[in-house]
C-alpha positions in Angstrom: -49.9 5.3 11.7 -47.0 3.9 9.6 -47.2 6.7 7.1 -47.3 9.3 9.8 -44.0 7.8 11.5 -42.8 7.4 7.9 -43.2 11.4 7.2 -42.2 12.1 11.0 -38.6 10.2 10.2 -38.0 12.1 6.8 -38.7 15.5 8.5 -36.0 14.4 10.8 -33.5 13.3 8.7 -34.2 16.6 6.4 -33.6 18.8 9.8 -30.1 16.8 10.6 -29.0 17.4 7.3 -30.0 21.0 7.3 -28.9 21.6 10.5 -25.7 19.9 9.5 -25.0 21.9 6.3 -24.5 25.3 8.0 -20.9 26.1 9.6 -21.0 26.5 13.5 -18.6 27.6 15.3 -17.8 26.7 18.8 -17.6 29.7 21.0 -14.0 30.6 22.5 -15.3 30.3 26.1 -17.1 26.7 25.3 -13.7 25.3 24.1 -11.8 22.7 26.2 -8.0 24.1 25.0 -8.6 27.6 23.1 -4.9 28.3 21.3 -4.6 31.3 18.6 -2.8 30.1 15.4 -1.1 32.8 13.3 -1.6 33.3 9.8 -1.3 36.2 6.9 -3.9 38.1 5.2 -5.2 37.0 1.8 -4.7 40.0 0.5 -0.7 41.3 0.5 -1.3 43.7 -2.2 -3.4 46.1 0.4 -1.0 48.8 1.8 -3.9 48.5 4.6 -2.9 45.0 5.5 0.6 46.4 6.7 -0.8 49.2 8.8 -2.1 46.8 11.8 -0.8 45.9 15.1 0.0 42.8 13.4 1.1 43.6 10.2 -0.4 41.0 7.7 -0.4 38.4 10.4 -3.9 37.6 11.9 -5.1 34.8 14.4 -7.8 32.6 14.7 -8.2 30.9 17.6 -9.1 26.6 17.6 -9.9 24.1 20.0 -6.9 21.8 20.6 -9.3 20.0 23.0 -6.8 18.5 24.6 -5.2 20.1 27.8 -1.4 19.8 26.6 -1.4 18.1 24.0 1.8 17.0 22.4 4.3 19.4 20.2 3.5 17.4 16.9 -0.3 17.4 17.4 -0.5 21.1 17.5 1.5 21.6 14.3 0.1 19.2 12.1 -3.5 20.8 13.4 -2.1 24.2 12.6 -0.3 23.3 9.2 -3.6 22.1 7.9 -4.2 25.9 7.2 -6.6 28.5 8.4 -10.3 27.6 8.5 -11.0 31.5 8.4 -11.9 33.2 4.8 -9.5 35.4 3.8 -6.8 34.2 6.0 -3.8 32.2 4.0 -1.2 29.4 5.2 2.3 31.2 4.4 4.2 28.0 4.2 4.4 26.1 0.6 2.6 22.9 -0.7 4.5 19.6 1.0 5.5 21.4 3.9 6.2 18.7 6.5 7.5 18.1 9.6 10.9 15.7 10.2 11.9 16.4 14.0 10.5 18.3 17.0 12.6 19.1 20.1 11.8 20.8 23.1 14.8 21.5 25.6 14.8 24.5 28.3 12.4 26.6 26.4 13.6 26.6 23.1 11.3 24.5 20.2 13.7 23.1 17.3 11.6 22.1 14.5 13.5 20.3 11.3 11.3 20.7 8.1 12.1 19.0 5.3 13.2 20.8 1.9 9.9 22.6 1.5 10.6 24.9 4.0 13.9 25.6 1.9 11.3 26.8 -1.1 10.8 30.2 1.3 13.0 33.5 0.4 12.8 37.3 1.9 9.6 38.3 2.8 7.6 35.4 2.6 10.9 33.3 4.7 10.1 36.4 7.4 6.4 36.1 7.5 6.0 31.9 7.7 8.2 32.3 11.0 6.7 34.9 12.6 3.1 33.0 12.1 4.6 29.7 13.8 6.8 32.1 16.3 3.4 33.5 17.9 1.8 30.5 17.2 4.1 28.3 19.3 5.6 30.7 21.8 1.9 31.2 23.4 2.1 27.5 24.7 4.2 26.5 28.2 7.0 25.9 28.4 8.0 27.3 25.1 10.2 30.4 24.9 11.9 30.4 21.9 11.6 28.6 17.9 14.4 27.6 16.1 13.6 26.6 12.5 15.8 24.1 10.7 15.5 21.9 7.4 17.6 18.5 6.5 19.3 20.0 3.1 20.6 23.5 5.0 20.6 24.8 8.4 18.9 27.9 7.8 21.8 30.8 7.9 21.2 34.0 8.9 17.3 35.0 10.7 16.7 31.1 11.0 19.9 29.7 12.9 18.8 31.7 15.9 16.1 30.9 18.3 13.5 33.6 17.6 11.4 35.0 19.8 8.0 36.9 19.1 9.7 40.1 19.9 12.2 39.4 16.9 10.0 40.9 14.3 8.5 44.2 13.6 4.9 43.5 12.6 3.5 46.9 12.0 4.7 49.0 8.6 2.6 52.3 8.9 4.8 53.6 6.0 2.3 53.6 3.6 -0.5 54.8 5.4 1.3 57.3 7.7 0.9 61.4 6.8 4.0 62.0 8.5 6.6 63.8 6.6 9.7 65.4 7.8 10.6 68.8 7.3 13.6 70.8 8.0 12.6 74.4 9.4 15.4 77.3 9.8 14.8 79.6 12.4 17.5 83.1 12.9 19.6 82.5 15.6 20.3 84.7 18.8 21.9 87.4 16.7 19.6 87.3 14.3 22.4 87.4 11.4 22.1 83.7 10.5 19.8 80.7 10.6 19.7 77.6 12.4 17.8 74.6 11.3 15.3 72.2 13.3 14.4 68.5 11.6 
């Protein structure tokens, strides 16, 4: 009898672990507080990438589990990175968070220097991500990014809205090319053109 509760406990324990081992993912209409937090692609070399609704940005959607939870809570959940493969964070290594306000709509976040570390492209992306990301929650209508050493000149010292950036670059996939026709005119003696 002891042997056979003996072997009964090991299966046990062997189907936890296995059951444990594999990656489950809680279904969108199980979770408590479903939010969608913005990230890029992996891959920025892929002309592809830039051709969706989205341009390189793509969500993933996690359970805050709370029902609002506080401002800080969801961004240290969502600068923990995406849990998604092939998904990338597009803010830099010791990215942290020094000061969060929230006053009629608009969400002032203070950074500390890493934040500063972002130029061009990449500067554009990492606040569109935490734009869409924050903007989907109540009560919050506009972002406002801001670090110790600078206040961000330029695209940062305004309060940006999701509607602030254009996502989509079809450029390199479109087959549209433009092309000047001439056509003779009412007389017929010279030539008009048409783009």
């Amino acid at each position: 009898m002891k042997k056979l509760l003996s072997l009964m406990l090991v299966l046990l324990i062997c189907c936890c672990f296995c059951s444990c081992s594999g990656k489950y993912v809680v279904p969108e209409e199980d979770m408590v507080n479903p939010a969608r937090f913005y990230y890029c692609v992996s891959n920025l070399d892929d002309a592809a990438s830039y051709a969706h609704e989205l341009g390189v940005l793509r969500w993933e959607v996690r359970d805050l589990r709370l029902q609002n939870p506080p401002v800080e809570n969801i961004l240290t959940q969502y600068l923990d990175g995406p849990k998604t493969e092939g998904y990338s964070s597009p803010f830099p290594k010791g990215l942290a968070v020094e000061e969060v306000t929230l006053e009629q709509g608009l969400l002032t976040i203070r950074f500390n220097d890493a934040f500063y570390q972002l130029r061009g492209a990449a500067l554009t992306t990492a606040a569109a991500c935490l734009v869409h990301t924050m903007t989907q929650f109540d009560k919050i209508e506009f972002v406002c990014l801001e670090t110790p050493q600078t206040m961000l000149s330029g695209l940062m010292s305004a309060p940006l809205e999701p509607s602030d950036f254009v996502l989509a670059d079809d450029y390199a996939t479109s087959d549209q090319t433009e092309v000047r026709l001439y056509f003779p005119n009412q007389t017929g003696r010279f030539l008009r053109e048409e783009s």
